[in-house]
C-alpha positions in Angstrom: 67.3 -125.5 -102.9 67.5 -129.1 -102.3 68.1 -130.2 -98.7 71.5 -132.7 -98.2 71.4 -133.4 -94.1 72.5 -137.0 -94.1 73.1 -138.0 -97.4 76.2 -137.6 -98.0 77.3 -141.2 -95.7 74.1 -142.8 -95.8 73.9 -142.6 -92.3 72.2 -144.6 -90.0 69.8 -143.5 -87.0 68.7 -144.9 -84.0 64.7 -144.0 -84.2 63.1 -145.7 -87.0 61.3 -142.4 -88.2 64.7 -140.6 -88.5 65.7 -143.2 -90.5 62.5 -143.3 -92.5 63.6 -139.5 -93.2 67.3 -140.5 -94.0 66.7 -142.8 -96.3 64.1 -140.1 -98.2 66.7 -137.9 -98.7 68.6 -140.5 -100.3 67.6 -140.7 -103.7 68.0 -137.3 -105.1 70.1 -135.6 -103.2 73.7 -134.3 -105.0 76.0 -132.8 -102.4 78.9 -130.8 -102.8 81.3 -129.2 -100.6 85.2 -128.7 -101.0 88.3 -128.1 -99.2 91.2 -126.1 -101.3 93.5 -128.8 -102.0 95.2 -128.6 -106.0 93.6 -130.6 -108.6 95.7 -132.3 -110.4 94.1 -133.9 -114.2 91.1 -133.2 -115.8 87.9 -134.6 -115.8 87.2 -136.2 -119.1 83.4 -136.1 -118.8 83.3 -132.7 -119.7 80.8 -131.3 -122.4 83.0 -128.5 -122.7 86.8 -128.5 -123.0 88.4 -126.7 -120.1 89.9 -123.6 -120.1 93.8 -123.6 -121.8 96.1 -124.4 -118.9 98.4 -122.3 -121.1 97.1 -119.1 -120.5 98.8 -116.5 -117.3 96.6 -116.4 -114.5 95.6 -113.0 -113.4 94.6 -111.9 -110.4 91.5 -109.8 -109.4 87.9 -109.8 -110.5 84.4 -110.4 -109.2 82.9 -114.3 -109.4 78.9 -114.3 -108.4 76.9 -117.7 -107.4 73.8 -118.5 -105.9 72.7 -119.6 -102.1 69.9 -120.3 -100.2 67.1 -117.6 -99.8 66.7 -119.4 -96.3 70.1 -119.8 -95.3 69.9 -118.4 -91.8 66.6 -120.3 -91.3 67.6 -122.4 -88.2 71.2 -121.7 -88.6 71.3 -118.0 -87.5 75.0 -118.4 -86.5 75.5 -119.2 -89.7 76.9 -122.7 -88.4 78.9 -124.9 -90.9 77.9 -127.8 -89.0 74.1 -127.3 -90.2 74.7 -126.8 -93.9 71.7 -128.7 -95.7 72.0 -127.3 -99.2 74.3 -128.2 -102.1 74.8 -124.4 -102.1 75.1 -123.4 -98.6 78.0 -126.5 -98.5 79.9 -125.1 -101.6 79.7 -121.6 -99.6 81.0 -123.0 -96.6 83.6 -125.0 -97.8 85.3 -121.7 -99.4 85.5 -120.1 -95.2 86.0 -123.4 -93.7 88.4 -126.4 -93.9 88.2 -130.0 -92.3 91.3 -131.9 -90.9 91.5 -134.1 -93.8 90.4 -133.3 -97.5 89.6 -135.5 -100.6 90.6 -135.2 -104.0 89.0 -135.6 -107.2 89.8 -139.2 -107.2 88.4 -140.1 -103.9 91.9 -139.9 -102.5 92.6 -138.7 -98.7 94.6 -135.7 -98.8 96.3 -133.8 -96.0 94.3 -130.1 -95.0 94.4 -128.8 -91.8 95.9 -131.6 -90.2 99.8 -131.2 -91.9 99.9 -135.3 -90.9 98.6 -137.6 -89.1 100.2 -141.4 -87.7 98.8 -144.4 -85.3 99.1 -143.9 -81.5 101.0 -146.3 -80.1 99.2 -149.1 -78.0 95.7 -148.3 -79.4 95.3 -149.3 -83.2 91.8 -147.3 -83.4 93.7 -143.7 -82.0 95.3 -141.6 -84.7 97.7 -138.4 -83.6 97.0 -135.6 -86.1 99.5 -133.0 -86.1 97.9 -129.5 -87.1 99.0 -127.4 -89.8 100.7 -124.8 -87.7 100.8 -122.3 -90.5 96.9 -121.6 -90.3 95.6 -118.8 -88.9 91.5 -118.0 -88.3 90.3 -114.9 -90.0 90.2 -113.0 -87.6 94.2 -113.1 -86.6 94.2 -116.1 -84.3 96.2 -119.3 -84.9 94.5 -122.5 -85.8 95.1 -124.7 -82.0 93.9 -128.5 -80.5 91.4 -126.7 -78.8 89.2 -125.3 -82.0 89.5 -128.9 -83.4 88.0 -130.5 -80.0 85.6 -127.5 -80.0 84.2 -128.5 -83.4 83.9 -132.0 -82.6 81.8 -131.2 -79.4 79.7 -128.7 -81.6 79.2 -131.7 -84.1 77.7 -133.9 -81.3 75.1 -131.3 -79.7 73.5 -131.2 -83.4 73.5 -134.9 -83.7 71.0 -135.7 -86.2 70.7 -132.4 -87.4 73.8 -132.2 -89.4 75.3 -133.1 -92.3 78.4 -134.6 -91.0 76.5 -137.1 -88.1 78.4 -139.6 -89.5 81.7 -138.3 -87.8 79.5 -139.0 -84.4 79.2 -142.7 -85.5 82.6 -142.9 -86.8 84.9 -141.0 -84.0 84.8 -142.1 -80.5 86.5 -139.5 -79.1 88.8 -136.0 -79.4 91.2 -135.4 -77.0 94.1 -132.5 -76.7 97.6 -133.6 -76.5 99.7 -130.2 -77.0 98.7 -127.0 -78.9 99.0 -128.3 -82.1 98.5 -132.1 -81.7 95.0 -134.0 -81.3 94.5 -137.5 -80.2 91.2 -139.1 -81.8 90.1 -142.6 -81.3 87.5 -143.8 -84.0 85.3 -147.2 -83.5 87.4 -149.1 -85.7 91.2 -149.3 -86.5 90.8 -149.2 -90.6 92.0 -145.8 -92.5 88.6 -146.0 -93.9 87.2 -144.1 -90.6 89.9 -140.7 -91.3 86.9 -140.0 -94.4 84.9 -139.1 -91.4 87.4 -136.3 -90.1 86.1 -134.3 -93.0 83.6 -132.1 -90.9 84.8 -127.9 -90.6 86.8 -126.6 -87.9 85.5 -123.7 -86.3 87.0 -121.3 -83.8 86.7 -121.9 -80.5 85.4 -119.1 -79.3 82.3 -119.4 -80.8 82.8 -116.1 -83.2 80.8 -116.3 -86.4 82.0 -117.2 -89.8 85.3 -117.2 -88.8 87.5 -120.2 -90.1 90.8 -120.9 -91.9 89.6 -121.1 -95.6 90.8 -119.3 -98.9 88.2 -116.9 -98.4 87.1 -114.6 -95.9 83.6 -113.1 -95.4 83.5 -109.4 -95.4 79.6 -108.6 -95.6 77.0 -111.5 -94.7 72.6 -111.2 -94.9 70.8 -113.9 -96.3 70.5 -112.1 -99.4 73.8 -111.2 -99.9 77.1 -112.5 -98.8 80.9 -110.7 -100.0 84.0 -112.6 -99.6 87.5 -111.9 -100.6 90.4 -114.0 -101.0 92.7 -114.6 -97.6 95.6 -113.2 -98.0 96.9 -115.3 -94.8 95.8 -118.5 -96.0 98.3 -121.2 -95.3 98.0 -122.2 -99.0 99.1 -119.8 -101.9 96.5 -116.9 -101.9 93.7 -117.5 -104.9 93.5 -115.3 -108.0 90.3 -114.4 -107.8 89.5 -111.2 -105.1 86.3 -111.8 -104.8 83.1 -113.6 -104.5 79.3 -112.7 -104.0 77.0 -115.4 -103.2 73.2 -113.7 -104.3 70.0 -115.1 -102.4 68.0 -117.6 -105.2 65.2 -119.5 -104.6 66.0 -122.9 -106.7 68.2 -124.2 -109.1 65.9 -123.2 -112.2 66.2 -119.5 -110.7 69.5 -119.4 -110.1 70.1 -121.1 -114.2 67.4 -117.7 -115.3 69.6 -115.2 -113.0 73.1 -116.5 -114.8 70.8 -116.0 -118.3 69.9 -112.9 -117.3 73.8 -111.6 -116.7 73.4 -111.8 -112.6 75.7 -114.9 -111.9 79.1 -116.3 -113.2 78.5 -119.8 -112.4 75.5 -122.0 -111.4 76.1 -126.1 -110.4 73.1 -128.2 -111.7 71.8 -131.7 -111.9 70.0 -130.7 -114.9 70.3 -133.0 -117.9 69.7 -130.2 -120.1 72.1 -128.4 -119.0 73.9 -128.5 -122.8 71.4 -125.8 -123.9 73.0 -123.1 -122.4 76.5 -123.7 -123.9 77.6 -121.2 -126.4 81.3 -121.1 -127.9 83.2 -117.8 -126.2 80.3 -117.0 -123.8 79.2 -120.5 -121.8 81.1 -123.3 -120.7 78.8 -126.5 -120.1 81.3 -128.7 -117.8 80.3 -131.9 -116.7 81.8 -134.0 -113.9 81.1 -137.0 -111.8 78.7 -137.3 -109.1 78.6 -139.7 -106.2 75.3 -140.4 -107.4 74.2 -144.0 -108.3 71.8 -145.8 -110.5 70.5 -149.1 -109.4 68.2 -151.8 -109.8 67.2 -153.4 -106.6 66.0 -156.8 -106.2 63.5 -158.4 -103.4 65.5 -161.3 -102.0 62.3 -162.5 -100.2 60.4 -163.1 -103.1 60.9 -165.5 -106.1 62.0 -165.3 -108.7 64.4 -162.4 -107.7 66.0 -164.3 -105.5 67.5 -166.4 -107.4 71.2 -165.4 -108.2 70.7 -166.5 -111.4 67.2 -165.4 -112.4 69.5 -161.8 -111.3 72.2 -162.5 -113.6 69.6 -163.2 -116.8 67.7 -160.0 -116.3 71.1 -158.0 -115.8 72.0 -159.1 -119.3 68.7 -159.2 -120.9 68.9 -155.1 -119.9 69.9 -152.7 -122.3 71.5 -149.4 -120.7 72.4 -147.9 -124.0 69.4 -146.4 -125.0 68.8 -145.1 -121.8 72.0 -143.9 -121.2 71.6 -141.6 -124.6 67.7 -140.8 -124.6 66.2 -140.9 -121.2 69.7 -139.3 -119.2 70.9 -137.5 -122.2 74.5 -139.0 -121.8 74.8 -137.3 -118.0 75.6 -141.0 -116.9 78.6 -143.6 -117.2 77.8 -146.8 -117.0 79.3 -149.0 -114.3 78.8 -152.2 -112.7 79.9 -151.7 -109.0 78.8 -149.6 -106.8 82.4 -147.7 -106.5 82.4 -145.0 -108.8 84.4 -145.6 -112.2 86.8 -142.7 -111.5 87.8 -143.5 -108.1 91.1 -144.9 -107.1 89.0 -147.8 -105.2 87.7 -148.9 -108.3 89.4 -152.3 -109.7 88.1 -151.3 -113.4 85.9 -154.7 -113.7 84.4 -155.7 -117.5 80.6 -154.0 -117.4 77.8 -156.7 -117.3 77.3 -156.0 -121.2 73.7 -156.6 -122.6 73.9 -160.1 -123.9 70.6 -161.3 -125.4 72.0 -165.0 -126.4 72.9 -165.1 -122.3 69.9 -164.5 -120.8 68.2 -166.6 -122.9 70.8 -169.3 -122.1 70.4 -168.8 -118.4 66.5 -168.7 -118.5 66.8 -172.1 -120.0 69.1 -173.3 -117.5 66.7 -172.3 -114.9 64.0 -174.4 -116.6 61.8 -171.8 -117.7 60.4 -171.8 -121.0 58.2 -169.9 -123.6 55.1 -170.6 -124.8 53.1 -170.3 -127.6 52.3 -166.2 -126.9 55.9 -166.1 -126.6 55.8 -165.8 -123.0 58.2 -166.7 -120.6 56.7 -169.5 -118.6 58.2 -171.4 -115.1 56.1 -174.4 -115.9 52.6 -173.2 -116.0 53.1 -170.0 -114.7 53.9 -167.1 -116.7 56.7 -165.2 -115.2 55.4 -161.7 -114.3 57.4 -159.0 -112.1 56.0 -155.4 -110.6 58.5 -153.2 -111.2 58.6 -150.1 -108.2 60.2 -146.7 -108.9 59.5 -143.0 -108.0 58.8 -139.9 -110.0 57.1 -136.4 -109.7 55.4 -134.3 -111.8 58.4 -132.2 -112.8 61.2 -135.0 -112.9 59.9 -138.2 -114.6 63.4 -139.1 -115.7 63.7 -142.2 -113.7 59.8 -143.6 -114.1 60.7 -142.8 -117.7 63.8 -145.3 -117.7 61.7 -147.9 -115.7 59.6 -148.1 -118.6 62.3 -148.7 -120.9 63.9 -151.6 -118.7 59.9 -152.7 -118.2 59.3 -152.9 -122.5 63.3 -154.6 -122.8 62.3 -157.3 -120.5 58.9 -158.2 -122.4 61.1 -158.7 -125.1 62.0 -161.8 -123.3 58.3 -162.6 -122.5 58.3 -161.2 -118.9 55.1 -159.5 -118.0 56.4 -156.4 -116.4 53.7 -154.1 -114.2 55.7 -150.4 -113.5 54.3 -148.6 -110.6 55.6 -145.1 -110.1 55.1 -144.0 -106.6 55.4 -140.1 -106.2 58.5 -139.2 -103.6 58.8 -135.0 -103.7 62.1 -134.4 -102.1 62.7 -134.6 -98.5 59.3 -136.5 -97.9 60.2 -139.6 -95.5 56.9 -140.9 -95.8 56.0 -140.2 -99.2 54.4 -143.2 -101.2 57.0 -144.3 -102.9 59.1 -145.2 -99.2 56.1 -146.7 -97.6 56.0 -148.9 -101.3 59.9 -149.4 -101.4 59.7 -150.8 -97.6 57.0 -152.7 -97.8 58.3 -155.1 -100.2 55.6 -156.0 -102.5 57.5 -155.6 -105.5 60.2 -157.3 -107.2 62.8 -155.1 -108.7 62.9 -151.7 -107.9 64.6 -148.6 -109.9 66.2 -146.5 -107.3 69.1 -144.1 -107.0 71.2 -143.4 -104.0 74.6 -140.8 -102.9 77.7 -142.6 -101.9 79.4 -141.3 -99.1 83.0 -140.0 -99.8 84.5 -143.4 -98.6 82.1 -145.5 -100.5 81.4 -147.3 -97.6 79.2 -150.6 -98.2 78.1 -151.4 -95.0 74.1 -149.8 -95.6 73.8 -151.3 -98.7 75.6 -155.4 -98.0 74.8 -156.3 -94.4 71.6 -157.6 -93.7 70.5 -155.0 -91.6 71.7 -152.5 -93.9 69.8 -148.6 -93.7 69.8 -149.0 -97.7 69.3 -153.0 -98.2 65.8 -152.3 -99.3 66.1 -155.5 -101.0 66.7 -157.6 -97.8 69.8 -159.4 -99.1 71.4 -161.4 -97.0 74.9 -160.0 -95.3 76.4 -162.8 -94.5 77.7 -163.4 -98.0 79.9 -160.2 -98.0 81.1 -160.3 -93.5 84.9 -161.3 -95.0 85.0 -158.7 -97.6 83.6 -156.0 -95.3 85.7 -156.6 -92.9 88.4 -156.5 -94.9 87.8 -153.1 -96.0 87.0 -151.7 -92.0 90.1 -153.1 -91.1 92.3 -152.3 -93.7 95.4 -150.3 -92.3 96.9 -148.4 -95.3 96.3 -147.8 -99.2 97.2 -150.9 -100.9 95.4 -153.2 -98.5 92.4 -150.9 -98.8 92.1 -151.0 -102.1 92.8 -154.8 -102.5 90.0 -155.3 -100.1 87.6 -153.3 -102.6 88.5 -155.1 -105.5 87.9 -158.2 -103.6 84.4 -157.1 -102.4 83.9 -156.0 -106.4 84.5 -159.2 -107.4 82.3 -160.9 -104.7 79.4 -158.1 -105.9 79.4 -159.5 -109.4 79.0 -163.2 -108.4 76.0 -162.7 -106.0 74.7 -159.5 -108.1 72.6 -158.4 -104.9 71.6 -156.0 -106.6 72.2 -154.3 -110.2 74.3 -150.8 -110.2 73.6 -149.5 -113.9 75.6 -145.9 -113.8 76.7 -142.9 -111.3 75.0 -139.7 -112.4 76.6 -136.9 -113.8 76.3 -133.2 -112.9 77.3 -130.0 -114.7 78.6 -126.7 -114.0 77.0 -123.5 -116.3 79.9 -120.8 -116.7 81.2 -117.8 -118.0 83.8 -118.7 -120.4 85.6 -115.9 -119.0 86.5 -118.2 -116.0 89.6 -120.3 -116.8 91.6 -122.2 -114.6 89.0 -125.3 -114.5 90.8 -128.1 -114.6 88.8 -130.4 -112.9 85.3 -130.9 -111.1 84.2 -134.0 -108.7 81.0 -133.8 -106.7 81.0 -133.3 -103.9 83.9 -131.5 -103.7 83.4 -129.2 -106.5 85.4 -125.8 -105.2 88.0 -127.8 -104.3 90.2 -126.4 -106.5 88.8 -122.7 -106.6 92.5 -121.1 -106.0 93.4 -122.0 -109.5 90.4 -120.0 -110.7 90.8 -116.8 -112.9 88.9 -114.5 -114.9 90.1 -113.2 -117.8 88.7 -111.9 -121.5 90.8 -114.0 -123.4 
């Protein structure tokens, strides 16, 4: 099962060996957890159509997925707070609920907390008002207390938890009455509410007892039964129940649904097509916060050259990659704000141009010689290009060398080192390679937070500037988007900081991943999927045989 602690905000810690193990965890991890608010269009990435909307729901029936074998290992409580697998978040997210939810679009969306509006005096305090309507599972009503319980929970994991950057993000959580909060962030944009997305637990420290859609009714780390709250604040979901069966990875967890054992299984696998079959499998594809890029090393030349940037981004052809390395589980973008959220301003893609980058080589003064090779005066132009890849996933050393052979095609001697990076290892080769910046471009992939903040990647000390850009070029745009007090002016300050991104080009976003959901075809209801929140929508769920 892969491991998720920190990626999910990029987050940013104070030892550099912690961050050395943050940054690790970066590249493949795929997170997913959910609150229960309604989903509202589909997704139209899917493989396979969604289930007709024009069916009746029923109610009842038995939905099985997979969690960790280990899921108790160092979480005996069975904490929320210390989920670190894509499986054990989805679990979670179905018993627990954070403050304030996100929908498919990226969108802030009220859950526990019925509203929330500014404290008066303090521009960085916020007054949530709790929904009073929910009720623990065991009987007791949701209070200010649980919520500053949670919070003070959060901060005695610290590092260890998936949602560490809340600690970064709120200052402080403070009681006012029963069912009113007062919490202070470090800065007065809306952009910090993304962090009040961590679970709510009761306060009395009772185990897996919270105020989602589901309640757990038997729990081992082989086997966990839950069955769907009747006392939920939120309209009760159709489906009773739901058994969550011990698997070791992915790939067994894909054989268990083959072999009749599991209704649905989440994957990142681009073959995930295979197991579609009309009437028995959906294959459902949906958007990932995961992002494709091409880094370049400012502190070199000729990759620090705006322009030298600009020519290779044209003289790169995604399309062939896009359909035979990835397998079409990617959409080409050209920000790094994914192209369904409602941050993105919908800029023109940086389109393979070949005419362009030969224009802007020449510009540049470089020129070819006999051999054909591109020459900055008597030097041939030669450029080492870094990526990662494992024995078992060779998907992105396999589109370096694509982007390595389109680039001689313009006479640049490209050398492709692939660096092996297994998952989780913070000191693998491929990190000590990526940080000690002797290469030139680099093919690496990263998670976006939730809030898409750009603060790791576009300040100079940036956790994920590998490239070492410089900052300074994007302070007005960034502030812009940390102080932002509503919607509108958030948004405006995104497609201001697009813009700005495709002028300096500080590095080259080429598309956000794709993940896929195997199911039954008997479960209808699906109208839409976004990683990370991929339950989100669960109460509109059904099984039925027709």
């Amino acid at each position: 099962m892969k491991n998720t602690n920190s990626s999910a905000d990029n987050r940013a810690f104070p030892l550099k060996r912690a961050l050395c193990a943050m940054l690790a965890a970066l590249f493949f991890a795929l997170v997913f957890c959910a609150c229960s608010g309604d989903t509202e269009s589909p997704d139209d990435s899917g493989s396979t159509p969604s289930p007709s909307a024009s069916l009746s729901p029923v109610s009842g029936g038995l939905l099985r997925m997979a969690m960790p074998e280990n899921l108790s290992v160092g979480n005996e409580s069975y904490d929320p707070l210390l989920a670190r697998t894509e499986e054990s978040l989805a679990l979670f997210s179905l018993v627990y609920e954070p403050l304030i939810a996100v929908n498919e679009s990226g969108e802030l969306t009220p859950c526990l907390a019925a509203k929330w509006s500014r404290f008066a005096g303090d521009e960085r305090s916020w007054l949530i008002s709790l929904r009073e309507s929910a009720v623990f599972h065991s009987g007791e009503r949701l209070c200010a207390d649980d919520v500053v319980y949670s919070f003070n929970s959060l901060k005695r994991h610290s590092a260890e938890s998936y949602y560490v950057q809340t600690l970064s993000a709120v200052a402080s959580v403070v009681k006012v009455d029963e069912f009113t909060v007062r919490i202070t962030m470090s800065s007065a944009g809306i952009l910090e509410l993304y962090a009040l997305d961590f679970p709510i637990k009761k306060a009395d420290g009772s185990i897996l007892n919270g105020t989602g859609p589901y309640s757990v009714t038997q729990y081992s780390d082989e086997r966990i039964m839950l069955r769907a709250n009747a006392s939920w604040w939120d309209r009760t979901p159709y489906i009773s129940s739901i058994e969550f069966l011990a698997r070791e990875n992915n790939d067994t967890a894909l054989a268990s649904y083959s072999a009749g054992q599991l209704d649905l299984v989440p994957t990142a696998q681009l073959s995930a097509s295979r197991f579609g079959e009309n009437g028995v499998t959906n294959v459902i594809d949906h958007m990932t916060q995961g992002m494709e890029t091409l880094l370049f090393n400012h502190r070199r030349h000729p990759t620090m050259d705006a322009d030298f940037r600009k020519a290779l981004s044209r003289a790169i052809n995604r399309s062939p990659i896009i359909t035979n390395i990835y397998m079409n589980r990617v959409r080409a973008c050209d920000v790094p704000v994914p192209p369904d959220s409602w941050l993105y301003s919908g800029g023109s893609l940086i389109s393979h141009d070949p005419a362009a980058a030969e224009a802007l080589f020449a510009q540049l003064g470089y020129t070819k010689n006999d051999e054909g090779l591109l020459m900055n005066g008597v030097t041939p132009v030669e450029l080492t290009l870094l990526t990662s890849g494992t024995t078992d996933n060779t998907t992105r050393s396999d589109a370096a060398s694509v982007i390595a052979s389109q680039l001689r095609e313009f006479g640049i001697t490209v050398k492709v080192i692939t660096a092996p990076h297994g998952y989780g290892e913070a000191e693998s080769e491929f990190m000590q390679a990526l940080l000690s910046m002797d290469w030139d471009i680099a093919l690496v992939g990263f998670n976006l937070s939730a809030s898409n903040d750009m603060r790791s990647y576009l300040t100079t000390d940036g956790s994920n500037n590998f490239g070492r850009f410089s900052g300074v070029v994007f302070a007005e745009e960034l502030r812009a988007i940390r102080i932002a007090d509503d919607e509108e002016s958030l948004r405006e300050a995104f497609r201001l900081l697009e813009v700005k991104f495709t002028e300096q080009l500080p590095f080259l976003v080429l598309y956000f991943r794709l993940n896929s959901v195997v199911c039954t075809a008997k479960l209808k209801g699906i109208t839409a999927l976004r990683e990370p929140y991929l339950l989100r929508g669960i109460k509109n769920w059904y099984l039925s045989d027709e």
